[in-house]
C-alpha positions in Angstrom: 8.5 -32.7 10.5 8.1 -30.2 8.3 7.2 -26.4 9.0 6.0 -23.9 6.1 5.9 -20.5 6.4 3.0 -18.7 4.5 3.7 -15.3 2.8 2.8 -12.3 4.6 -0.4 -10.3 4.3 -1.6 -6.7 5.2 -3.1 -8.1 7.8 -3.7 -10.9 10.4 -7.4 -11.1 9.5 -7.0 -13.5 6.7 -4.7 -16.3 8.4 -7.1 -16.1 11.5 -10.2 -16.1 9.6 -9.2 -19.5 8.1 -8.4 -21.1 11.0 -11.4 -19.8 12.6 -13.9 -21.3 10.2 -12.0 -24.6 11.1 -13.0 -24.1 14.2 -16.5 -23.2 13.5 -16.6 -26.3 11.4 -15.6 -28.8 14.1 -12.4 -29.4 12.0 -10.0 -27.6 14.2 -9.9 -26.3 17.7 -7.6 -23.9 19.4 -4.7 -25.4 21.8 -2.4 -22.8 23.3 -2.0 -18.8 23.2 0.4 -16.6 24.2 -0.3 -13.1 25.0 -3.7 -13.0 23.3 -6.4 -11.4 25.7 -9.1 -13.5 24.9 -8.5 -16.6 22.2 -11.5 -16.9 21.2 -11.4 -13.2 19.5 -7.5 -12.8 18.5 -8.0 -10.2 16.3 -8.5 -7.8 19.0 -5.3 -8.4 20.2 -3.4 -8.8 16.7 -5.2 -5.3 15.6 -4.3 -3.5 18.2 -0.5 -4.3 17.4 -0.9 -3.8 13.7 -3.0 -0.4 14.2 0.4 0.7 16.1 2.2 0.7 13.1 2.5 3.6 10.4 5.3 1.8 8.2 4.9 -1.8 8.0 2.7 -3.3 5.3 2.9 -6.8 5.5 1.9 -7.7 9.0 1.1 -11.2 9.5 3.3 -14.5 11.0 1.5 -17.5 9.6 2.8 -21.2 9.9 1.9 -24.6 9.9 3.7 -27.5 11.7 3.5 -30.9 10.3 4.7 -33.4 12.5 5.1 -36.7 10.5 2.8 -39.4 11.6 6.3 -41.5 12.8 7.4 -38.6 14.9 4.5 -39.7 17.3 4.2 -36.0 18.7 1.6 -35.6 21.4 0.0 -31.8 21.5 1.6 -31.1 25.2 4.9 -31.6 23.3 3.7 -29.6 19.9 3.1 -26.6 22.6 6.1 -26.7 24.3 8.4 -26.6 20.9 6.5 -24.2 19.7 6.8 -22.4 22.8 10.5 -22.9 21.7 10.5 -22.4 18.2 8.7 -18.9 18.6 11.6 -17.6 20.8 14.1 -18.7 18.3 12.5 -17.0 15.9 12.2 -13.3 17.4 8.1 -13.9 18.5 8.9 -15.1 22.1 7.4 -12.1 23.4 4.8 -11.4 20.7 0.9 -12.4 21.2 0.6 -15.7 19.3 -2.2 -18.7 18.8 -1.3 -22.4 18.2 -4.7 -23.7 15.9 -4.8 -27.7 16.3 -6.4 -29.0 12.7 -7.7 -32.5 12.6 -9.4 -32.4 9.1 -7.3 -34.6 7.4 -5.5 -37.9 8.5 -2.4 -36.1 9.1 -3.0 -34.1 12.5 -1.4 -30.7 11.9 -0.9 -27.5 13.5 -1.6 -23.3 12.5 0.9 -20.7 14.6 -0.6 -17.3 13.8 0.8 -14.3 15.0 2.1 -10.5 13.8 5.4 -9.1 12.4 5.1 -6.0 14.7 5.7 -5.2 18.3 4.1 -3.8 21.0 6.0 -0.7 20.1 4.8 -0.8 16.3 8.6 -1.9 15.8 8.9 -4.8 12.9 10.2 -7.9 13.9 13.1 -8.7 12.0 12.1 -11.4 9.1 15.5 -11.8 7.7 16.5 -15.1 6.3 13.8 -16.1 8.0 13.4 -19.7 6.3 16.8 -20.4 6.9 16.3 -19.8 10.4 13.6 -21.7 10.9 15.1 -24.5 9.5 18.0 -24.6 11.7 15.9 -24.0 15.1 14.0 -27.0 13.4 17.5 -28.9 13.6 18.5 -27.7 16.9 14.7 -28.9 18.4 14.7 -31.8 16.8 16.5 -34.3 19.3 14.7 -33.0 22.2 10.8 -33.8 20.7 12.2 -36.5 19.1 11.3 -35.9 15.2 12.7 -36.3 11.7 13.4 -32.9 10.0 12.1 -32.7 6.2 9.4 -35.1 4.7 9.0 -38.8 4.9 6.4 -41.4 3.1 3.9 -42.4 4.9 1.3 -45.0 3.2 2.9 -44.8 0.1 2.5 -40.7 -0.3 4.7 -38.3 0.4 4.7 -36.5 3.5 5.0 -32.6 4.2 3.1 -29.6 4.5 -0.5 -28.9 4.1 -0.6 -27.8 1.2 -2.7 -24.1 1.2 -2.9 -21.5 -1.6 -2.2 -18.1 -0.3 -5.3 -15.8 -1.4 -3.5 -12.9 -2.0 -1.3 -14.4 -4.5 -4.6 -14.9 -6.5 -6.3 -17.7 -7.9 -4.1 -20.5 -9.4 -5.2 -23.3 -11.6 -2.4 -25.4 -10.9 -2.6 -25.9 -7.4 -5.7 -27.8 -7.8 -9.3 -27.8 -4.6 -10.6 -24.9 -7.0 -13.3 -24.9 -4.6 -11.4 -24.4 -1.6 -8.7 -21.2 -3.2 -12.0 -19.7 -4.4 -13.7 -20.1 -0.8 -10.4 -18.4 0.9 -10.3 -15.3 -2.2 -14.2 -14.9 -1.1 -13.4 -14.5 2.5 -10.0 -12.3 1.8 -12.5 -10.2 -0.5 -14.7 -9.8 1.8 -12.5 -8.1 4.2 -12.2 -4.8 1.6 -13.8 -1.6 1.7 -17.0 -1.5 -1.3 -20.2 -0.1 -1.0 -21.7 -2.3 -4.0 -21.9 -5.9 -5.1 -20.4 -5.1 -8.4 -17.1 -4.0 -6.4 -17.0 -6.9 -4.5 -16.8 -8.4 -8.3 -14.2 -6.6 -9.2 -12.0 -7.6 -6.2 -12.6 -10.9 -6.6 -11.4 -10.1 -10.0 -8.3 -8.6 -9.5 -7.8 -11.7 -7.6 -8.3 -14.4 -10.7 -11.8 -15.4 -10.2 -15.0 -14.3 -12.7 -18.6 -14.0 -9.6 -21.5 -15.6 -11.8 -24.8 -14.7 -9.5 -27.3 -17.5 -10.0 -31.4 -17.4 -10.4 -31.9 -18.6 -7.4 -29.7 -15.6 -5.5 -26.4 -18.2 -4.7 -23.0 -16.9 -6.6 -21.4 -19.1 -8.7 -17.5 -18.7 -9.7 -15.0 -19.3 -12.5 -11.3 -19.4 -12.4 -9.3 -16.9 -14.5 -5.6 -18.4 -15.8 -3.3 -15.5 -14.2 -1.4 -14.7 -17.5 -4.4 -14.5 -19.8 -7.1 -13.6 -17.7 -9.3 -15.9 -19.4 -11.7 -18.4 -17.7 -10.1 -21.4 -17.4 -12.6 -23.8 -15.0 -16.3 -24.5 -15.5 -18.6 -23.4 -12.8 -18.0 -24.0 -9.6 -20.9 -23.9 -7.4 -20.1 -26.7 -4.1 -22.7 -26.9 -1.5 -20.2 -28.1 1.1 -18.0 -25.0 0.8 -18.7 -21.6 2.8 -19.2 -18.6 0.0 -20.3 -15.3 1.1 -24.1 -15.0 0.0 -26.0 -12.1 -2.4 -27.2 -11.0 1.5 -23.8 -10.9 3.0 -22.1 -8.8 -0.2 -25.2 -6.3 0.1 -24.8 -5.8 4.1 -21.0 -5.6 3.8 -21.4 -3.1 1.0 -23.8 -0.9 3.1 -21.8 -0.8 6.3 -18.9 0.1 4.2 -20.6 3.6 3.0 -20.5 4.8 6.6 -16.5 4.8 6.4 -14.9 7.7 5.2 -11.7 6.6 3.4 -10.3 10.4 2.3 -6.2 9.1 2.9 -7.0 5.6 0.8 -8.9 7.8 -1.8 -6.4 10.4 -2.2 -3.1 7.8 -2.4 -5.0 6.1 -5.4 -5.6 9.4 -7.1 -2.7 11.0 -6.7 -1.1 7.4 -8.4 -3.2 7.5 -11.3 -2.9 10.8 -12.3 1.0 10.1 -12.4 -0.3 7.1 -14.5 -2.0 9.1 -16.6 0.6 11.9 -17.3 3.8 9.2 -17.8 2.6 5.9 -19.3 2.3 5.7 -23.2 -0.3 2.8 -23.8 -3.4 1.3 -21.8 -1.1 -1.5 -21.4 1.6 0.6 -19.9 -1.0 2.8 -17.6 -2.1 -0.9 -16.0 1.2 -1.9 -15.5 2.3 1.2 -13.6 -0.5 1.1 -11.1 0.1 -2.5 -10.6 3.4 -1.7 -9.2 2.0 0.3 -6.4 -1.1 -2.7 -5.7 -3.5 -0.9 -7.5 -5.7 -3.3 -9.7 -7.8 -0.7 -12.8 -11.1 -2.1 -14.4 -12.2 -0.3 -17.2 -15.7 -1.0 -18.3 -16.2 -0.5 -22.2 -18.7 -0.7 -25.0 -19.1 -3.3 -27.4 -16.7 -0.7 -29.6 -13.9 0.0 -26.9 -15.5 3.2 -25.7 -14.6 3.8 -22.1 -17.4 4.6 -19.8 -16.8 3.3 -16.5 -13.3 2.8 -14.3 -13.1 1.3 -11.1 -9.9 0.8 -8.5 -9.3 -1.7 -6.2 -6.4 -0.8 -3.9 -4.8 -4.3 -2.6 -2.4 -1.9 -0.2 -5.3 -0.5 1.6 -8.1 -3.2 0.6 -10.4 -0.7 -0.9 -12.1 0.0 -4.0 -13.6 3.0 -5.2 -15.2 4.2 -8.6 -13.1 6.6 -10.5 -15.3 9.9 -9.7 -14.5 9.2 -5.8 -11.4 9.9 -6.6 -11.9 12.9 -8.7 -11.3 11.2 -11.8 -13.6 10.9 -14.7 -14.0 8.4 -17.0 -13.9 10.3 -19.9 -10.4 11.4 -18.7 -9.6 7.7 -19.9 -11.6 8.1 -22.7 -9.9 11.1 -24.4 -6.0 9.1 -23.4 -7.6 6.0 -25.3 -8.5 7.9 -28.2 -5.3 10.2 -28.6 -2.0 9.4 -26.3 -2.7 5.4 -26.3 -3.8 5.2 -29.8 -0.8 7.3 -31.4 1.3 5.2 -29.6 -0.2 1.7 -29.8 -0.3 2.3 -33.8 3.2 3.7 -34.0 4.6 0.6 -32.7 6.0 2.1 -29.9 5.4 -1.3 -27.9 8.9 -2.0 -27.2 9.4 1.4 -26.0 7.1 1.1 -23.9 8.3 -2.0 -22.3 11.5 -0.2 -21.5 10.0 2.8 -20.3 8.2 -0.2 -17.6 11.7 -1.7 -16.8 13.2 1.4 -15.9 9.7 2.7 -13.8 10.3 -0.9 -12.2 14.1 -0.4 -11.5 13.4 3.5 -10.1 10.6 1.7 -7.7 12.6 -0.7 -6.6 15.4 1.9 -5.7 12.3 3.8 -4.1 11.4 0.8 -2.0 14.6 -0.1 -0.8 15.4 3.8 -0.2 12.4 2.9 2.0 12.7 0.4 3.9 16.2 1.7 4.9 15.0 4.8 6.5 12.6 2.6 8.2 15.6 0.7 9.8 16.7 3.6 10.6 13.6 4.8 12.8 13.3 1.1 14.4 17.4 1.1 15.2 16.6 5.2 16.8 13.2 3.8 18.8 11.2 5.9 16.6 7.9 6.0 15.4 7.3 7.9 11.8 5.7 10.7 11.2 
């Protein structure tokens, strides 16, 4: 058996999502919950945890189990260790759903669940694959498996192997089709109020949105260090993309929602950006730091005209005069601060000047997450 443990996300949505369109699809089916009040709609149940939370930004618990086909598991037993396997873990008493998946030859199984209490207290994650592996050990003469991978059929045996969409699009990990279908859906998920945003986010997340003539979208992969296209078209039938129609309604249910907190963190960011960093280069960097993705849009002469934000910490996107920034604030940096200092060489300064913003935020972060302790040890909620 083998158990992988997906990195977390903002939010349950995405893991549950996933499994759900299994479900849809015939190609999974729900098998035990705990705590959820009604399975077939977790999300109610894992929002109202993660909306209980002011601190915590990675919220979700997502696993797969992957019994080898020797270890001759039956689902009543897959329940009952996992049953097991939660409470060793710290989720005993958190609202969970066990996902059965029966698309491939190798039955497998989906835990989903949320990294805060009912108290909006973070459950503690640390060492966490360590300790999974050794509840692994101590479970395993009881269900009566193999810990680790085995061949089976002359290939190796182990997890399902699953790309993690907010980690982006990567051309190495092969089913191009199938990372670009779960981006869609994680895209999907963010605040925009126009298709071109929704383009933008998928973007950020290494994948070029080619609308067709015939009103389907089309995609192509980006290689994460160049940004470049690195696949042909990818267009598959058989695969669930969000539709022209679907982008449009998302977009125009999204302008009802005022985001004035989400607006004013990204400005407030920027115009740091735009005060400290030396180069274009530089000002990208910065913002990435704090999960904010920048799109300029520029003439065929490198004029800037046009900048929009997407905000992976709060999944949002916005234009830069929602945030009270204009364009041709960009404009006039490009054509004095950046270009003094891109033609001075001042390149390698620059990268300094990014190790040590890197080091400070890091010594921010940490700073952080240590007061938070502190609140969780006290019982407190933040401010």
């Amino acid at each position: 058996m083998v158990i992988k443990i997906y990195a977390p996300a903002p939010s349950t949505s995405s893991a549950v999502q996933y499994n759900e369109r299994k479900v849809a699809e015939g190609k999974a089916s729900v098998i035990f919950s705990s705590k959820i009040d009604d399975p077939r709609n977790p999300m109610k149940t894992f929002e109202r945890y993660e909306n209980g939370s002011l601190r915590t930004e990675k919220m979700s618990f997502h696993a797969s189990i992957n019994p080898s086909i020797t270890d001759g598991m039956t689902d009543a037993q897959v329940r009952e260790f996992t049953r097991e396997y939660m409470e060793k873990m710290g989720y005993g008493n958190q609202p969970y759903i066990l996902y059965k998946h029966t698309d491939t030859v190798r039955i497998h199984y989906h835990i989903v669940s949320v990294r805060v209490d009912e108290n909006g207290r973070k459950i503690p994650d640390f060492k966490e694959r360590k300790r999974s592996q050794q509840a692994m050990h101590e479970l395993a003469a009881k269900y009566g498996y193999d810990v680790g991978k085995k061949k089976e059929d002359g290939k190796e045996q182990g997890e399902e192997k699953e790309t993690n969409p907010y980690q982006g699009f990567d051309p190495a990990a092969g089913e191009y089709g199938r990372q670009i279908e779960r981006i869609a859906e994680l895209a999907m998920t963010y605040h925009f109020t126009n298709s071109r945003q929704f383009d933008v986010v998928m973007e950020s997340l290494g994948v070029k949105v080619v609308p067709q003539e015939d009103g389907s979208v089309g995609f192509i992969g980006l290689d994460p260090k160049t940004h470049k296209e690195c696949t042909a078209l990818i267009r598959d039938t058989g695969i669930r993309y969000p539709t022209m129609d679907e982008i449009d309604a998302h977009a125009k249910d999204c302008k009802g929602k005022i985001k004035t907190r989400e607006k004013q963190r990204v400005a407030n960011l920027t115009r740091a950006a735009m005060k400290k960093c030396k180069t274009e280069l530089h000002t990208l960097r910065y913002l990435a730091k704090s999960g904010i993705y920048v799109a300029f849009s520029k003439t065929t002469d490198g004029k800037i005209f046009g900048v929009t934000f997407v905000d992976h910490h709060n999944k949002c996107v916005f234009k830069a005069s929602e945030v009270g920034i204009k364009a041709a604030e960009f404009e006039q940096l490009r054509t004095s601060v950046w270009a003094e200092n891109e033609k001075g060489g001042n390149e390698k300064s620059t990268s300094a000047e990014i190790a040590d913003l890197a080091i400070a935020a890091a010594g921010a972060e940490r700073s952080r997450r240590n007061e938070d302790e502190e609140i969780m040890r006290r019982g407190r909620r933040g401010p």
